[in-house]
C-alpha positions as CSV (number, residue, x, y, z in Angstrom):
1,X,13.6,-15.3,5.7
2,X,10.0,-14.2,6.7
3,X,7.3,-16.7,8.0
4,X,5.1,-17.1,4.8
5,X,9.1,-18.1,2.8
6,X,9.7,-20.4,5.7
7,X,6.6,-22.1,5.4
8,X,6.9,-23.0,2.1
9,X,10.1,-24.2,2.1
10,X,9.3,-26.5,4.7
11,X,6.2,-27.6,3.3
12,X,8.7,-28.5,-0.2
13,X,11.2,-30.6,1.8
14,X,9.3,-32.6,4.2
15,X,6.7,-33.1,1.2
16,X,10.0,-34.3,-1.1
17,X,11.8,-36.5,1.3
18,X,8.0,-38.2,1.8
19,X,7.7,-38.2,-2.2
20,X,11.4,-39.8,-2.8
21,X,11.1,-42.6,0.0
22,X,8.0,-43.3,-1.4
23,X,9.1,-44.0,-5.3
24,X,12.3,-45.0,-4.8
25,X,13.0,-46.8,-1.0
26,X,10.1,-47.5,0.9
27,X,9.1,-50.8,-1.6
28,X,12.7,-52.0,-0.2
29,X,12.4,-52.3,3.2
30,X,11.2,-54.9,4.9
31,X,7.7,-55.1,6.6
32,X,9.8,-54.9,10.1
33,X,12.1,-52.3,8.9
34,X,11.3,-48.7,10.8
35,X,11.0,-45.9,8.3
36,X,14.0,-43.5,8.8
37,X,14.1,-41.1,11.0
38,X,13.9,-38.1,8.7
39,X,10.7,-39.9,7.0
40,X,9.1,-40.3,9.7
41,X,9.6,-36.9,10.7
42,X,8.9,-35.8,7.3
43,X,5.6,-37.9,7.1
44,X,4.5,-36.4,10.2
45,X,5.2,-32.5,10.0
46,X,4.2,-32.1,6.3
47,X,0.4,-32.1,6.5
48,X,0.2,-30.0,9.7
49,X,2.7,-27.7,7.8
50,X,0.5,-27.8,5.1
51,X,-2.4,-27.0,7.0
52,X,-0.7,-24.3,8.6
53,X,0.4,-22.6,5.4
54,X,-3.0,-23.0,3.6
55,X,-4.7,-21.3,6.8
56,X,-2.2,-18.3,6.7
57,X,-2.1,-17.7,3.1
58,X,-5.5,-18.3,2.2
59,X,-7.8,-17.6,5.0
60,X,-7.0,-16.3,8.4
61,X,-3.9,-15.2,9.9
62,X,-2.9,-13.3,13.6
63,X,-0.9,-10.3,14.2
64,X,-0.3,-8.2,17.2
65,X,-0.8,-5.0,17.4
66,X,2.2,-3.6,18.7
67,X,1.8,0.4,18.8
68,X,-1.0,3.1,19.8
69,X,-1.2,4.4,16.4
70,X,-4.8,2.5,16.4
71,X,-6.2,4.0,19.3
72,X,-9.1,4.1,20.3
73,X,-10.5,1.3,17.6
74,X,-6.9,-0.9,19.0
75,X,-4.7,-0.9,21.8
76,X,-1.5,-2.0,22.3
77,X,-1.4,-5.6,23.4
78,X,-4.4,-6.7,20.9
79,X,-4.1,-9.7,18.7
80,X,-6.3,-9.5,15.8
81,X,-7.5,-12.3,12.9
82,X,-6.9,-10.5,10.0
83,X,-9.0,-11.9,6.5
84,X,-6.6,-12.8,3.9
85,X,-9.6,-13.7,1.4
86,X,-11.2,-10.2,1.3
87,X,-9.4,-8.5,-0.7
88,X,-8.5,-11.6,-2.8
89,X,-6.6,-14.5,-3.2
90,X,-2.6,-14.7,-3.6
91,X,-0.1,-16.9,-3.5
92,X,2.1,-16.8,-0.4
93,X,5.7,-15.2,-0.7
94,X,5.1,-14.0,-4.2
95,X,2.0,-12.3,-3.6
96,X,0.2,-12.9,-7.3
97,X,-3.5,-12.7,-7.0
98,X,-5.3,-15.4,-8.5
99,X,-8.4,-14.7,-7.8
100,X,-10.3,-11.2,-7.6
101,X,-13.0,-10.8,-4.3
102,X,-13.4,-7.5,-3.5
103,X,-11.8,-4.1,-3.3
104,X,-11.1,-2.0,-0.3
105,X,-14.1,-0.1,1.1
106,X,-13.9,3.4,2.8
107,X,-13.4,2.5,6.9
108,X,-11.7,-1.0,6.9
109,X,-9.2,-1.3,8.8
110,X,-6.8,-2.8,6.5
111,X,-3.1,-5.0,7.4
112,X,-0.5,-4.1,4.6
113,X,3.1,-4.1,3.7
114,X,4.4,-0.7,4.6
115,X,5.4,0.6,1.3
116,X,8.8,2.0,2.3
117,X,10.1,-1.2,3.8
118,X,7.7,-4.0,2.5
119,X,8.8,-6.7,4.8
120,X,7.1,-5.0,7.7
121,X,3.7,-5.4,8.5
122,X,0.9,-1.9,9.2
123,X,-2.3,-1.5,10.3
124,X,-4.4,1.1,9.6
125,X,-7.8,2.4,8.3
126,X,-8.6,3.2,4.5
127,X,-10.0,7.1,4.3
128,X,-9.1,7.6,0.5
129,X,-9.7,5.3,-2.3
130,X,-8.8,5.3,-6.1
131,X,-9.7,8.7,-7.7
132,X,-10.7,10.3,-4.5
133,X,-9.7,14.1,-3.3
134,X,-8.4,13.7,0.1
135,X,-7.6,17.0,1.9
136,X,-6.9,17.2,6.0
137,X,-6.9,20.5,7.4
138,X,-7.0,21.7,11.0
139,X,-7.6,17.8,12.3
140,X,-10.7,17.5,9.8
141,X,-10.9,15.3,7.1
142,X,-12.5,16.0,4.1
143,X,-13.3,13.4,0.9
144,X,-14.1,14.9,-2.8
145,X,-15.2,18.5,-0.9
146,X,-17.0,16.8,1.7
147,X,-15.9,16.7,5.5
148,X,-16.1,13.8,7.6
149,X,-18.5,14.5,10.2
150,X,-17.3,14.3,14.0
151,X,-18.8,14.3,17.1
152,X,-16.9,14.6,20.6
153,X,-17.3,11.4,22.9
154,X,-17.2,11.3,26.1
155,X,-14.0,8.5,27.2
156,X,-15.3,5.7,29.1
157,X,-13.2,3.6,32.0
158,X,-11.5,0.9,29.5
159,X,-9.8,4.3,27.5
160,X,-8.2,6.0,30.8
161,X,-4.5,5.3,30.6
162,X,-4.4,4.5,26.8
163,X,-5.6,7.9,25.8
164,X,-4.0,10.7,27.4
165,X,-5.8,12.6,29.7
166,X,-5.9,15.8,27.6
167,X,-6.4,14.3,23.9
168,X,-10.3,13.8,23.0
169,X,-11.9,11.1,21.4
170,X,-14.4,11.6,18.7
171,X,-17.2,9.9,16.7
172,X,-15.6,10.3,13.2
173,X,-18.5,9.3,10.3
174,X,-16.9,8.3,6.6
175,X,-19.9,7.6,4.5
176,X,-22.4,5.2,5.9
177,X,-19.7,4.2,8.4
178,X,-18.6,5.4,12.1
179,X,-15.6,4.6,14.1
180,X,-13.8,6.5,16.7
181,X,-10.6,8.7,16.7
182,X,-8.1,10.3,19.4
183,X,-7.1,13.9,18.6
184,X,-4.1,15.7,21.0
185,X,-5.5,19.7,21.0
186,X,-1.7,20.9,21.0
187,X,-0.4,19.0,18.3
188,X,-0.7,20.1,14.6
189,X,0.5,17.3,12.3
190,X,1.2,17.9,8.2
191,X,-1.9,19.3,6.1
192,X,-2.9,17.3,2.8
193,X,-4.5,18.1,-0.4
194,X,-4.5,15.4,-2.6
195,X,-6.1,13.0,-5.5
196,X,-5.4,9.3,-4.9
197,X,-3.7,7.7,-7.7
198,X,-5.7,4.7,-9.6
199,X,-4.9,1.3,-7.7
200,X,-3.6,2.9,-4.3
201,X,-5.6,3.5,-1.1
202,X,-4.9,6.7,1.4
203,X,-4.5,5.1,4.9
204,X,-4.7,7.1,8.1
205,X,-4.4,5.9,12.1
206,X,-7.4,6.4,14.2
207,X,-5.1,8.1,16.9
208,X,-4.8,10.5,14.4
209,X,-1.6,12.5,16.0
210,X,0.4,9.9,17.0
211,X,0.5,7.5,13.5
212,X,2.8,7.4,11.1
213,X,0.5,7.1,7.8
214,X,-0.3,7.7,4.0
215,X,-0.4,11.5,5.5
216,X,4.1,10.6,5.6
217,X,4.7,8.5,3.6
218,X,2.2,8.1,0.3
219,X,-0.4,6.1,-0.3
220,X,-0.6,2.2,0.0
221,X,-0.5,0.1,-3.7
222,X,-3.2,-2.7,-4.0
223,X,-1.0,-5.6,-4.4
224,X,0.5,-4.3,-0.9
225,X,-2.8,-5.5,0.9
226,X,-2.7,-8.3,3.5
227,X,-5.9,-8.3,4.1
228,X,-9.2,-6.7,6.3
229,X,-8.5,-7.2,10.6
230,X,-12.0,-8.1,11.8
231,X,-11.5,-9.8,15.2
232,X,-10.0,-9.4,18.5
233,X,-9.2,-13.0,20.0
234,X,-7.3,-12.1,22.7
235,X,-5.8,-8.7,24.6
236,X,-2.5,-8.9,26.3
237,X,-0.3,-6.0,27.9
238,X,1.2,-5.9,31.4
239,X,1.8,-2.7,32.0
240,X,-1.7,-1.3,31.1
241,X,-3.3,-3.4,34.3
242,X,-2.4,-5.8,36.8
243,X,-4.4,-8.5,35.3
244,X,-2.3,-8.5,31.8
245,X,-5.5,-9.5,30.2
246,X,-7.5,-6.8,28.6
247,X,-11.0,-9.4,29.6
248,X,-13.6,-6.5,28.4
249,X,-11.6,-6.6,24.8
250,X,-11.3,-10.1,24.5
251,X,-14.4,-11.1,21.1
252,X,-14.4,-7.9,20.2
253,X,-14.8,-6.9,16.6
254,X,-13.2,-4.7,14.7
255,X,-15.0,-1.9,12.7
């Protein structure tokens, strides 16, 4: 059962067993009598649950990043607030949107169900929207004939030892946006030449030869968004320092 099923189950029996003793057994007890135990516990777990659920579903929820296919933008080790308004509002396990607030813009960095297996979670960043020509050629990306403009960077002290030593990280512009990218010189990964379907979004990782991405696997459906990650509240990984603590990455947000 994932988290978002489990909450809302919870949130239907505690709230039920609160309901019931309150219609049909609570008027019958004495002023002395203790509530049962499961009411009690029921009464006191329901509107944290509730809270809980609303927060996740509606507003705010963490994930972990888990894998360098988001290096250099995020390392492994990073947990991120992800917005689950952005994009628009849904109900929690069933995922129907109810209310419409924006759309995907080129450069998010977008959390999503990974279309091939929808119960895992993804992160990467949006490249291609709806209608676009997306080609990648030769570790340049180009959108509707135009390439994406890239400068090389030069790595500074919090990259050595999560970007290989011989793979370069870049200043990658898409549109009125910037964000940077890891290219490995000696690996050539799968050209594409394509037009992005109507209600789908092309995806790509920043560390663009190690991800698994839309470049795989297709292109990510609307109703498979999550939502847009935006903050870093905390950086944990023991075997990239001796501190555990990533301190430098710790506020950080997202672009």
């Amino acid at each position: 059962m994932s988290f978002p099923a489990l909450m809302v189950s919870l949130v239907v029996v505690t709230g039920l067993i609160w309901l019931v003793d309150k219609i049909m057994w609570s008027d019958k007890r004495s002023p002395s009598q203790a509530d049962p135990m499961i009411v009690e516990y029921a009464k006191s777990f329901f509107p944290i649950i509730l809270v809980v659920l609303v927060i996740r579903s509606f507003l705010y929820e963490p994930f972990r990043i888990p894998s360098a296919s988001m290096v250099p933008t995020l390392h492994i080790g990073d947990f991120i607030l992800v917005n689950k308004h952005s994009y628009g509002i849904r109900l929690p396990v069933v995922n129907i949107k109810l209310i419409n607030v924006s759309k995907p813009e080129r450069g998010d960095v977008v959390v999503f169900r990974y279309p091939p297996q929808p119960e895992v979670d993804y992160i990467k960043r949006v490249v291609g929207l709806p209608g676009d020509h997306v080609q990648y050629n030769n570790k340049t990306l180009y959108i509707n004939g135009e390439v994406m403009k890239q400068s090389l960077l030069e790595k500074n002290s919090e990259l050595f030892g999560v970007v290989p030593i011989n793979n370069k990280v870049l200043s990658e512009q898409l549109g009125d946006k910037s964000h940077e990218i890891a290219l490995a010189p000696r690996r050539q990964r799968v050209m594409i030449d394509e037009i992005i379907p109507e209600g789908e979004y092309f995806v790509m990782g920043d560390n663009r030869d190690n991800s698994s991405d839309s470049r795989f696997w297709g292109t990510v459906p609307e109703g498979n968004l999550v939502g847009k990650a935006f903050y870093i509240w905390m950086s944990w990984d023991c075997n990239a320092s001796w501190s555990c603590i990533g301190w430098k990455r710790l506020g950080g947000l997202i672009h």
